[in-house]
C-alpha positions as CSV (number, residue, x, y, z in Angstrom):
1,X,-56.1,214.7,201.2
2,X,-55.2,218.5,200.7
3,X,-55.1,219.3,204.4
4,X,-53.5,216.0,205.2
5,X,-50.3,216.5,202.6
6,X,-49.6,219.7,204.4
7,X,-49.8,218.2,207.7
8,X,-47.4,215.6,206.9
9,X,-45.2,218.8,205.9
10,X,-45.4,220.4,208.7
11,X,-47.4,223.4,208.2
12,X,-49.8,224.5,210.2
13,X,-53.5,224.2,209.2
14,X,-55.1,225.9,212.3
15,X,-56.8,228.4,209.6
16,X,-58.0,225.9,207.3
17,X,-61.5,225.8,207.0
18,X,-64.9,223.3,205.0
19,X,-67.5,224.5,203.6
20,X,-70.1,222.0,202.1
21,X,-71.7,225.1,199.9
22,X,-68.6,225.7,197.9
23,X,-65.6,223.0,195.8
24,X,-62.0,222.9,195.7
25,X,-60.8,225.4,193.2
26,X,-58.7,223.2,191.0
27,X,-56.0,223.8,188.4
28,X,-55.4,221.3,185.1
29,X,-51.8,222.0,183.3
30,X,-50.4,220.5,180.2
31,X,-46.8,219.8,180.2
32,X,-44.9,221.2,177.4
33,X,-41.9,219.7,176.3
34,X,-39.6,221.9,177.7
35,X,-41.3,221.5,181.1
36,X,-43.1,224.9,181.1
37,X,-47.5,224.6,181.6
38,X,-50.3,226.1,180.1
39,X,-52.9,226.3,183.0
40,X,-57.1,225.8,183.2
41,X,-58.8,226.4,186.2
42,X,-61.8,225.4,187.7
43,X,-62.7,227.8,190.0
44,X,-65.9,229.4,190.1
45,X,-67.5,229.6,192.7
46,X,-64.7,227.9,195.2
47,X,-63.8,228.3,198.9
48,X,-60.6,229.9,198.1
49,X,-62.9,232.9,196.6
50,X,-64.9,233.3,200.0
51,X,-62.4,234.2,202.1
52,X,-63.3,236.2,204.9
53,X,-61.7,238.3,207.6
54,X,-60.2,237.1,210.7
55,X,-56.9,238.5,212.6
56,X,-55.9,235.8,215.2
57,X,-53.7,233.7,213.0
58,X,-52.2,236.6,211.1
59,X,-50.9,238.3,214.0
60,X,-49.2,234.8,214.7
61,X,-47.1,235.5,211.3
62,X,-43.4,236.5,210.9
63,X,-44.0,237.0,207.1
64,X,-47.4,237.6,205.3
65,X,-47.3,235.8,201.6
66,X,-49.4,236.9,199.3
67,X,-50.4,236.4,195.2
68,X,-53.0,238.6,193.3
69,X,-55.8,236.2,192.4
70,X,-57.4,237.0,196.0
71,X,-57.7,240.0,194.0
72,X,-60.2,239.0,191.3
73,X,-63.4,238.1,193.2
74,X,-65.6,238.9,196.4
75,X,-65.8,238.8,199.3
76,X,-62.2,237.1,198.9
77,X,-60.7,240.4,198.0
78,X,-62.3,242.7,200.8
79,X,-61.1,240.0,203.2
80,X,-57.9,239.8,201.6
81,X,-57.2,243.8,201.7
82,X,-58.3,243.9,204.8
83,X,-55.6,241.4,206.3
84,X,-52.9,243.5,204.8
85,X,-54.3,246.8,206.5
86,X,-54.0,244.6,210.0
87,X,-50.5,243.2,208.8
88,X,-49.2,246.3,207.8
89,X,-50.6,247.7,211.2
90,X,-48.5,246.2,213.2
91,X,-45.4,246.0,211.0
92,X,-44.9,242.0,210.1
93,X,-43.1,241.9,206.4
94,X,-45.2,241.2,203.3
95,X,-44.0,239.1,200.5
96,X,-46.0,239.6,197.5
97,X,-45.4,237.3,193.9
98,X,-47.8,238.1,191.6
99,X,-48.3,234.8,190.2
100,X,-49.4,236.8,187.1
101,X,-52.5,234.2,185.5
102,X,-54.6,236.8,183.4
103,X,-57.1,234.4,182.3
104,X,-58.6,234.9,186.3
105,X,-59.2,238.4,185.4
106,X,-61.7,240.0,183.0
107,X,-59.1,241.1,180.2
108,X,-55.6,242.2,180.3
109,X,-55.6,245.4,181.4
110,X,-58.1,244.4,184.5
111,X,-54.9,242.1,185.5
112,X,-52.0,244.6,185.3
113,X,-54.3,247.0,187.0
114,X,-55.6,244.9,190.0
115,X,-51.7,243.4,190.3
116,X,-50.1,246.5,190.3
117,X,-53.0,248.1,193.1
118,X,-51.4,246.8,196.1
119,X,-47.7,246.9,194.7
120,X,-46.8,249.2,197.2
121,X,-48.0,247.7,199.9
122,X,-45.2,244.7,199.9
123,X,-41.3,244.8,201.5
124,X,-40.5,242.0,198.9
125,X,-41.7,241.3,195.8
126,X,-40.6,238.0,193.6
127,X,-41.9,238.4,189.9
128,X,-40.6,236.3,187.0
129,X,-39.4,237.5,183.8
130,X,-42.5,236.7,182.1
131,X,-44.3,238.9,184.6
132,X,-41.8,241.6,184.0
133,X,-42.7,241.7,180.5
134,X,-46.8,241.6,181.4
135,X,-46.8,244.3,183.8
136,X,-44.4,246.8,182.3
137,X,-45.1,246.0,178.7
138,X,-41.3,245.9,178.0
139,X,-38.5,243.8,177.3
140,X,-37.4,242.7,180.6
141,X,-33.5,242.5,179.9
142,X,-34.4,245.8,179.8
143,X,-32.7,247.0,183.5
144,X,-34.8,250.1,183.1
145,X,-37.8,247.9,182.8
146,X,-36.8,245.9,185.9
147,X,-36.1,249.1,187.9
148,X,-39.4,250.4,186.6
149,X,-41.0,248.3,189.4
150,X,-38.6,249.3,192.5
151,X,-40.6,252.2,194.7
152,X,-39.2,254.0,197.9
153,X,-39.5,251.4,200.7
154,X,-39.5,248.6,198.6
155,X,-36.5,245.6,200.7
156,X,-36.3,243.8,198.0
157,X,-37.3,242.9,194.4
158,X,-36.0,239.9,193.1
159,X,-36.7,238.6,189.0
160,X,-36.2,235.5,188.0
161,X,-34.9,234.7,184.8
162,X,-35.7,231.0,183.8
163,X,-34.3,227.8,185.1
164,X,-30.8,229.1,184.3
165,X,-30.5,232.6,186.4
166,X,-31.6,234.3,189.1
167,X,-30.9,237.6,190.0
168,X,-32.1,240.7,191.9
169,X,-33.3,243.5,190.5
170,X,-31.3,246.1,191.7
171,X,-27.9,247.0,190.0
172,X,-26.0,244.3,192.3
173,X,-24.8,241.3,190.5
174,X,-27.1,238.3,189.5
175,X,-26.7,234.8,191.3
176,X,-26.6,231.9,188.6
177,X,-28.7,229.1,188.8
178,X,-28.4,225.6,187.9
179,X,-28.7,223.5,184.4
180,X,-31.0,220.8,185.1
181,X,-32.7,218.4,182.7
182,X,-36.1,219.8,183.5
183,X,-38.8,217.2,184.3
184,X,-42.1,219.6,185.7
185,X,-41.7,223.6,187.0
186,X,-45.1,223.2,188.7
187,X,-44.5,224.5,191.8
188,X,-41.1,226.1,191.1
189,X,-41.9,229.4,191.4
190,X,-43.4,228.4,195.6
191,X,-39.5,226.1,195.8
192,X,-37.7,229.0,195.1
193,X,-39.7,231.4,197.4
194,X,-40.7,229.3,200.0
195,X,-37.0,228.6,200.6
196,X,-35.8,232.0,199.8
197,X,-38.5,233.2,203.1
198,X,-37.6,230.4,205.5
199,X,-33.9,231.5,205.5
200,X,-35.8,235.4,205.5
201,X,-38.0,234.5,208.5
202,X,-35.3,233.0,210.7
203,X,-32.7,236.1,210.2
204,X,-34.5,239.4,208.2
205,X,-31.2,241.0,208.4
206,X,-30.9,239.2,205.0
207,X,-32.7,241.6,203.5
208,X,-30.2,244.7,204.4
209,X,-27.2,242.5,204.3
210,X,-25.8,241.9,200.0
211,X,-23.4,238.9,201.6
212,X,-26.2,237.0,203.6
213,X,-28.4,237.7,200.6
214,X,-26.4,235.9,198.2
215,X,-26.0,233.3,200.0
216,X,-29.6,232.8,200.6
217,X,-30.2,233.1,196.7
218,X,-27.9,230.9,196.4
219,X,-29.5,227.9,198.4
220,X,-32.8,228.7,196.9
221,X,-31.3,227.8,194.0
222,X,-30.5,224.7,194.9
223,X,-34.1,224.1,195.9
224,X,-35.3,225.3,192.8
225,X,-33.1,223.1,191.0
226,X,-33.7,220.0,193.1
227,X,-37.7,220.2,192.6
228,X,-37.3,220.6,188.7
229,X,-35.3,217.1,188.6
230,X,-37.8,215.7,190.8
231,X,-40.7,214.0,188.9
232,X,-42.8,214.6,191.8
233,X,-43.9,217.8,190.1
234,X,-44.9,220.7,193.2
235,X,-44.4,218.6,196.2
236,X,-41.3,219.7,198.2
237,X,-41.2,218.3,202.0
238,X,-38.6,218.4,204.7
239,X,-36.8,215.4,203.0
240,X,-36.1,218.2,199.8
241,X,-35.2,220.8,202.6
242,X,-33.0,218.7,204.1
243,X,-31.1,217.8,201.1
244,X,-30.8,221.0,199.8
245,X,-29.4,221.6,203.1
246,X,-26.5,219.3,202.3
247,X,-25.9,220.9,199.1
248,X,-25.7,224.4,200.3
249,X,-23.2,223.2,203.1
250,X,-20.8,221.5,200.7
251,X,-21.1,224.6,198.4
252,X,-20.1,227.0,201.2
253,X,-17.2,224.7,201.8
254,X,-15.9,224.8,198.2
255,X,-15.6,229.2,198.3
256,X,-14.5,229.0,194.2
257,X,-17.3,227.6,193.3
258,X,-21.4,229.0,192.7
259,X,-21.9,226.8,190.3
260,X,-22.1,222.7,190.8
261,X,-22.6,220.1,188.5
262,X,-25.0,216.9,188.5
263,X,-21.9,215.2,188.9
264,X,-21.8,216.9,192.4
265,X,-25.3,216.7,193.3
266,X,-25.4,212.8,192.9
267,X,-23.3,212.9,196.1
268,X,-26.6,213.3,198.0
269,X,-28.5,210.4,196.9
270,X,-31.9,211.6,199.1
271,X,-32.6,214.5,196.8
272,X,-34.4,212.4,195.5
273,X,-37.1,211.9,197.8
C-alpha cells in the first residue's frame, strides 16, 4: 500500500526495498484540538533502522533530504553517514530538517547532541520554532537564538513559526503565512519543504537570489496552507501541486498583495482534492 501511494505520486521507488525479517516502523498521533499531535512510535526493530549503504541511486539525486532519526540506531546510521560522505563528494545539495522527536533517542541531551553532529554538513536546513527552542535551549524569538544556528557555508536556514509565519532566519524580512481553520498538521512540516525543494531543484539560484527566494516561500506557503484545510491529513499529490500552482499564479498577478483570504482560495475549487 505504502509503495503503491507513492507510485500513484509519482516518486520514484527504484530504492525501495522488503525484508520478511523486519516490520513497517509505524507512527500513532493523537489529534489535539488545535490540530497539533503527540506522536508514539512503533519501531523497534524496523526496516527503516537497517539501512544499508549503496551509491547508485544517490548519485541520481539533485538534492539529498535528510532527518536525524537515521541517526539513532545501527547499522542505519553508518549507512546513513556514509551516503552524505559520497553526497558531499561529489557536491549535490543537502537539505537537512531535523524533525526533532526526542523520545527516539536515549534522553534529551543524546538528541540535541546526535542532531546537532551532522549540522554542518547541510546547505539548507528547515527547523521549526519548537526545534529552535530544543536545540539551543532559548527563546526562539530570540534572533540571537535563531542566528545561533547559522555556520560559514550554511545557503540557507529557514524557521518556521506556526501556521501563521514563516520566515528565514537571517536578518531579511519574514514571509507571512496564511490563517487557515486547521484540520491535521501531519505532514505539514514535508508540504512546506517538499514544495519549498521542488521549486529549489528546478532553479538553485533560489538560494543566492532574496527575490526568487521570496517568492518560493511564498508558494510554499500556499501549500502549507492548502494541506492543513485538507482533511486528508499528510497526503499531498500532483492534484495539491497543481492547485497550489493556481494560487501562486493569481497571487503574482495581484503585486499588493502576500496575503489572500479563503474568500480567494475558494476560486480554485480542486484544492480540494
Amino acid at each position: 500500500m505504502l509503495v503503491d501511494t507513492l507510485k500513484q505520486n509519482g516518486v520514484n521507488v527504484e530504492g525501495c526495498l522488503f525484508d520478511r525479517n523486519a516490520r513497517t516502523g509505524l507512527a500513532f498521533l493523537t489529534l489535539k484540538h488545535n490540530g497539533e499531535r503527540e506522536f508514539t512510535f512503533y519501531r523497534n526493530t524496523s526496516a527503516d533502522m537497517l539501512l544499508t549503504e549503496a551509491e547508485k541511486l544517490l548519485l541520481r539525486a539533485k538534492i539529498f533530504h535528510y532527518g536525524s532519526i537515521s541517526l539513532t540506531s545501527e547499522p542505519c546510521r553508518s549507512a546513513f553517514l556514509a551516503a552524505m560522505r559520497v553526497i558531499k563528494a561529489v557536491g549535490i545539495l543537502c537539505s537537512y530538517d531535523p524533525n526533532v522527536r526526542p523520545t527516539l533517542w536515549p534522553s534529551e541531551d543524546a538528541a540535541r547532541s546526535g542532531i546537532l553532529s551532522i549540522w554542518k554538513e547541510a546547505d539548507f536546513i528547515k527547523v521549526s520554532d519548537e526545534e529552535v527552542a530544543f536545540l539551543t535551549q532559548g527563546d526562539p524569538t530570540d534572533e540571537r537564538n535563531v542566528l545561533s544556528l547559522w555556520f560559514d557555508g550554511l545557503k540557507l536556514l529557514v524557521v518556521t513559526d506556526g501556521v501563521m509565519e514563516k520566515r528565514d532566519a537571517d536578518t531579511s524580512p519574514s514571509v507571512p503565512g496564511f490563517k487557515v481553520n486547521t484540520v491535521d498538521t501531519t505532514g505539514a512540516g514535508y508540504a512546506f519543504v517538499g514544495s519549498l525543494l521542488f521549486n529549489i531543484a528546478k532553479d538553485d539560484s533560489i538560494l543566492h537570489d532574496d527575490e526568487k527566494l521570496r517568492e518560493v516561500l511564498k508558494f510554499s506557503n500556499i501549500c502549507l496552507r492548502g494541506h492543513l484545510h485538507n482533511p486528508d491529513g499528510a497526503h499531498l499529490g500532483t492534484a495539491h501541486h497543481h492547485c497550489c500552482s493556481g494560487v501562486h499564479q493569481q497571487l503574482q498577478l495581484d503585486a499588493t498583495e502576500l496575503v489572500i483570504s479563503l474568500n480567494m482560495l475558494s476560486k480554485f475549487p480542486t484544492c480540494d482534492h
